[in-house]
Backbone bond lengths (Angstrom), bond angles and torsions (degrees), N, CA, C in turn:
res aa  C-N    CA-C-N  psi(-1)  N-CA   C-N-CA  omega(-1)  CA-C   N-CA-C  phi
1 X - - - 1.439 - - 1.524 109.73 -
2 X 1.261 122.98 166.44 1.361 137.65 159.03 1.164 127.78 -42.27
3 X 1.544 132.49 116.68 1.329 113.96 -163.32 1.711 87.43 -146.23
4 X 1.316 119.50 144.18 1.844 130.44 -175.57 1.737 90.14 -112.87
5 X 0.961 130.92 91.20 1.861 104.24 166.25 1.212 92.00 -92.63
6 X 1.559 121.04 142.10 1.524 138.61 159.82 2.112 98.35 -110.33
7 X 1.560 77.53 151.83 1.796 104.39 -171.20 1.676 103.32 -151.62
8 X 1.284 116.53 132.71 1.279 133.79 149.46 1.344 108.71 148.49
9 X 1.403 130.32 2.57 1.254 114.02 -148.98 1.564 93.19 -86.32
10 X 1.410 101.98 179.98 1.548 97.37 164.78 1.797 100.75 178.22
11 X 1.727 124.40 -132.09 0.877 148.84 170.75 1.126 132.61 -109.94
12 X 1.445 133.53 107.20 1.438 140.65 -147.44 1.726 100.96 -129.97
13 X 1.482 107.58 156.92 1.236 84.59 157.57 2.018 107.27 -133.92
14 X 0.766 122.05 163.48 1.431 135.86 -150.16 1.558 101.19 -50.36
15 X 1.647 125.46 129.73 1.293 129.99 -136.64 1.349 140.87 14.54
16 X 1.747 99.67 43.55 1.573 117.53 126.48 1.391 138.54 -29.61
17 X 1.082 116.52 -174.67 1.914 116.05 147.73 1.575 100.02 -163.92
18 X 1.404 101.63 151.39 1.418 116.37 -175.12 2.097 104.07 -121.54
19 X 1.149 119.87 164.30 1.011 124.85 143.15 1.220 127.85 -144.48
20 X 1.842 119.70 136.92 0.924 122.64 167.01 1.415 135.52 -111.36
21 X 1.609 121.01 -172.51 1.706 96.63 -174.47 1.673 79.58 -157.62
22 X 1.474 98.69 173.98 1.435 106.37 178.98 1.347 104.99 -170.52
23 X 1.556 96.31 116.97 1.985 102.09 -155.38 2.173 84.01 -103.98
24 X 1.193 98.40 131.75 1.979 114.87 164.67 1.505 97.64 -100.11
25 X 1.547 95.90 119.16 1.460 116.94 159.58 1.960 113.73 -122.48
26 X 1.669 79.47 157.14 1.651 76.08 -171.20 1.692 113.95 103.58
27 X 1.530 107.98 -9.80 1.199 131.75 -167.05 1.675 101.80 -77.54
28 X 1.352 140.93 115.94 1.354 144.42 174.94 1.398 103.18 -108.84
29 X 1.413 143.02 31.71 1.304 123.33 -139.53 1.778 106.42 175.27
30 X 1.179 108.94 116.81 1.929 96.08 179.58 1.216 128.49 -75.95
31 X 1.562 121.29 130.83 1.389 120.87 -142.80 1.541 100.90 -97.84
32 X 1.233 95.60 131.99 1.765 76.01 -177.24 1.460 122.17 -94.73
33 X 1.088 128.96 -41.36 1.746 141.59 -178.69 1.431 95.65 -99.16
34 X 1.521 127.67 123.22 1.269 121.18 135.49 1.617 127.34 -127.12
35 X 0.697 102.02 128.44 1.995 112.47 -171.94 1.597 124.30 -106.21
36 X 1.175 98.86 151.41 1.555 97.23 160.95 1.551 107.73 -111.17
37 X 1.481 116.07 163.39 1.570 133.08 -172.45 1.392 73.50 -153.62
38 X 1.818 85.84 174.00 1.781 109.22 -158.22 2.045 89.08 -171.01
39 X 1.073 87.65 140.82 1.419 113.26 176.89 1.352 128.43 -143.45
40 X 1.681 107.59 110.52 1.501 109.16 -166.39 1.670 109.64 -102.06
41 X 1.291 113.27 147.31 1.811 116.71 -171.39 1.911 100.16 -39.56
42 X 1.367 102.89 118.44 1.490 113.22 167.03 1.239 112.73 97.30
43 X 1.319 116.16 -7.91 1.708 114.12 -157.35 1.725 94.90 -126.59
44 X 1.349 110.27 159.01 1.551 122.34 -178.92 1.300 100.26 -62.58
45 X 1.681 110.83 163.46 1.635 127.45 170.68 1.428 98.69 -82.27
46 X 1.607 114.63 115.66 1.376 129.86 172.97 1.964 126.57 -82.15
47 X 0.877 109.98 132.99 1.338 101.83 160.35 1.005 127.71 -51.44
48 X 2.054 151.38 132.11 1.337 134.19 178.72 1.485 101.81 -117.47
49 X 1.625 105.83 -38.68 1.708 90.64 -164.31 1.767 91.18 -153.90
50 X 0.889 113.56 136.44 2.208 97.14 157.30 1.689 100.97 -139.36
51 X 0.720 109.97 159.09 1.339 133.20 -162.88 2.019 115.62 -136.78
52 X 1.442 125.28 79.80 1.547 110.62 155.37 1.185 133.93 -16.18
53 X 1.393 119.84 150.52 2.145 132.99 169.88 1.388 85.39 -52.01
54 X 1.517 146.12 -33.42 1.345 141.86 -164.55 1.222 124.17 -97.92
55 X 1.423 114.61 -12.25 1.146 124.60 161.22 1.587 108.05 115.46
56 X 1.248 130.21 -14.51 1.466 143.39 179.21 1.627 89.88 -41.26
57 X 1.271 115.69 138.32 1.352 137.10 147.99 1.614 117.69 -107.01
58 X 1.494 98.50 163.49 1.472 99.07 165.06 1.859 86.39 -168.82
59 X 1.601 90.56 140.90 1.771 101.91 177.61 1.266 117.33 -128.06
60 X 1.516 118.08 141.38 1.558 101.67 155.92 1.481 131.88 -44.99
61 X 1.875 109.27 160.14 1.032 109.13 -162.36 1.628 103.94 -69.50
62 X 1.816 109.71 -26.77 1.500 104.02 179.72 1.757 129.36 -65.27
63 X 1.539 102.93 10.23 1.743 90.93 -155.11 1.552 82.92 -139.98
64 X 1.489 121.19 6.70 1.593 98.44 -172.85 1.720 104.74 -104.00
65 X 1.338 90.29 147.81 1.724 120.90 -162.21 1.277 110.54 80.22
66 X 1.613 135.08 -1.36 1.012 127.55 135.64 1.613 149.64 -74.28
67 X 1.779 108.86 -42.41 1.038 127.68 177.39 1.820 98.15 -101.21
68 X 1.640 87.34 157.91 1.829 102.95 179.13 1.627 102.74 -136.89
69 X 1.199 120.85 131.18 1.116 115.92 -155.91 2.086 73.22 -116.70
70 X 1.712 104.23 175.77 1.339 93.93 177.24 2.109 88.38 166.28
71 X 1.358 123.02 154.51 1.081 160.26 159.27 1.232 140.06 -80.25
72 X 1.043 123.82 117.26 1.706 114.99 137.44 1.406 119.47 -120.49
73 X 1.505 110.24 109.13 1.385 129.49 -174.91 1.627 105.84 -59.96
74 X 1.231 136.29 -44.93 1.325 144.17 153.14 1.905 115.55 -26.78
75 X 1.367 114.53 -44.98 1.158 103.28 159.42 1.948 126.61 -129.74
76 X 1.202 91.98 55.32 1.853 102.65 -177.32 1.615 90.45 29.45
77 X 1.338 115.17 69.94 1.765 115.86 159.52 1.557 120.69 -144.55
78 X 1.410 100.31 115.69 1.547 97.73 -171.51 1.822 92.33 -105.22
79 X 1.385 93.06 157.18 1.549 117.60 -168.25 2.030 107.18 -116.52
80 X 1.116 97.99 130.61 1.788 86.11 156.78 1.983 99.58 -148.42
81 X 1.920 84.65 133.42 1.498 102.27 174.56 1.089 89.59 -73.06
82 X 1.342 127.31 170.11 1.636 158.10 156.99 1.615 120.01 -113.40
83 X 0.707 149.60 29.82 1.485 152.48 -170.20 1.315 118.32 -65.80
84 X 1.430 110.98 127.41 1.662 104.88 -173.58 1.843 120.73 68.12
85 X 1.761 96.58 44.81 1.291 110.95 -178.16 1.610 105.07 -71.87
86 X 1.580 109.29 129.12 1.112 136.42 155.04 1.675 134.68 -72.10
87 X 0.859 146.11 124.21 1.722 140.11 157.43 1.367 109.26 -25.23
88 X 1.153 132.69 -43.40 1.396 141.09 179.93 1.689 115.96 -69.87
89 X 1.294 113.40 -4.14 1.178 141.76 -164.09 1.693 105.39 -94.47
90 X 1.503 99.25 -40.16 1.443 107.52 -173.85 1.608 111.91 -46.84
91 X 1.096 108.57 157.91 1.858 104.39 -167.75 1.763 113.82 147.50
92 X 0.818 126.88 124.42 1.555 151.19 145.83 1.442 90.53 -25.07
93 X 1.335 132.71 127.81 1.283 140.94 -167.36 1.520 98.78 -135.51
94 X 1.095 128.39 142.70 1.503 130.33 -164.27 1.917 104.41 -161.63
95 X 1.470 92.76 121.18 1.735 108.52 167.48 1.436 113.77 -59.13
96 X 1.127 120.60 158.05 1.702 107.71 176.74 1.411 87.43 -153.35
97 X 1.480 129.45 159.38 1.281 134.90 168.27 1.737 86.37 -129.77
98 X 1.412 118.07 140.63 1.101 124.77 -112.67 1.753 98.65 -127.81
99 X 1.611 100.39 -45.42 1.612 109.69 165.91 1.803 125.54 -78.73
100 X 1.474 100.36 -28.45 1.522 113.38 173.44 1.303 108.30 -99.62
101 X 1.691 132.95 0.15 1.551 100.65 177.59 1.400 104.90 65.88
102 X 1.144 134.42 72.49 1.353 131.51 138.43 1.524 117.83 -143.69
103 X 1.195 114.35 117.12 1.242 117.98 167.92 1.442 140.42 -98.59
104 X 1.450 144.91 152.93 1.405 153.59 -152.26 1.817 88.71 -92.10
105 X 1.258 107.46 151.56 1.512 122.37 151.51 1.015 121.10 -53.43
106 X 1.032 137.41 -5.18 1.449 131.51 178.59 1.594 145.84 90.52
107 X 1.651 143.51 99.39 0.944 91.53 160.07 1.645 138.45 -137.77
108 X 1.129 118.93 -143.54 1.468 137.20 -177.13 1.611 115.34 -57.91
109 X 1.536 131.31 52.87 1.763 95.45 168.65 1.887 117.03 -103.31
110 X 1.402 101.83 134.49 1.376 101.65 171.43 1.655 111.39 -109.57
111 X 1.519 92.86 142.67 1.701 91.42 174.62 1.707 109.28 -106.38
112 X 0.935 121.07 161.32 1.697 115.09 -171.25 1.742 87.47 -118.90
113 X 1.287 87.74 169.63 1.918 101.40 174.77 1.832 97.02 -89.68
C-alpha cells in the first residue's frame, strides 16, 4: 500500500532552520504535485509549499523567501528547507501527494522564542 513517511522535524529555536523530507513508497505511477501543509493547535491544516514532477513551486505568503520546497523525482521524495524559523512556524507539518489524496503521519517542528 501507499505509505508518506516524513522525517526531520524536531526542536529549533527562533531563526534556526530545519529540514525535512518525505519519501512515497508503494508508488507505481509519476506523482505529480507533492506538498507540505502544517497544522498549528486550534487552527486549520495550512498549505506551506507544493512543488510539480517539473519542478513548479508555489508557497504561502507566510514562508516565502524563507522556506524551499524541492524534489527528487528519482526517489518519490520531496524536501522542504526551513530557514529563518519563526514561533509562528510551530505546527505538525505533513507531506501530502496532492492528485491522489494521500497524506504522511506527520511531523513535529517547534520553534522556541
Amino acid at each position: 500500500q501507499v505509505q508518506l513517511v516524513e522525517s526531520g522535524g524536531g526542536l529549533v529555536q527562533a531563526g534556526g532552520s530545519l529540514k525535512l523530507s518525505c519519501t512515497a513508497s508503494g508508488i507505481f505511477y509519476t506523482i505529480n504535485t507533492m506538498g507540505w501543509y502544517r497544522q498549528a493547535p486550534g487552527k486549520q491544516r495550512e498549505l506551506v509549499a507544493t512543488i510539480t514532477h517539473n519542478g513548479r513551486s508555489n508557497y504561502a505568503d507566510s514562508v516565502k523567501g524563507r522556506f524551499a520546497i524541492s524534489r527528487d523525482n528519482a526517489k518519490n521524495t520531496v524536501y522542504l528547507q526551513m530557514n529563518s524559523l519563526k514561533p509562528e512556524d510551530t505546527a505538525i507539518y505533513y507531506c501530502n501527494l496532492q492528485e491522489s489524496g494521500y497524506w504522511g503521519q506527520g511531523t513535529q517542528v517547534t520553534v522556541s522564542s
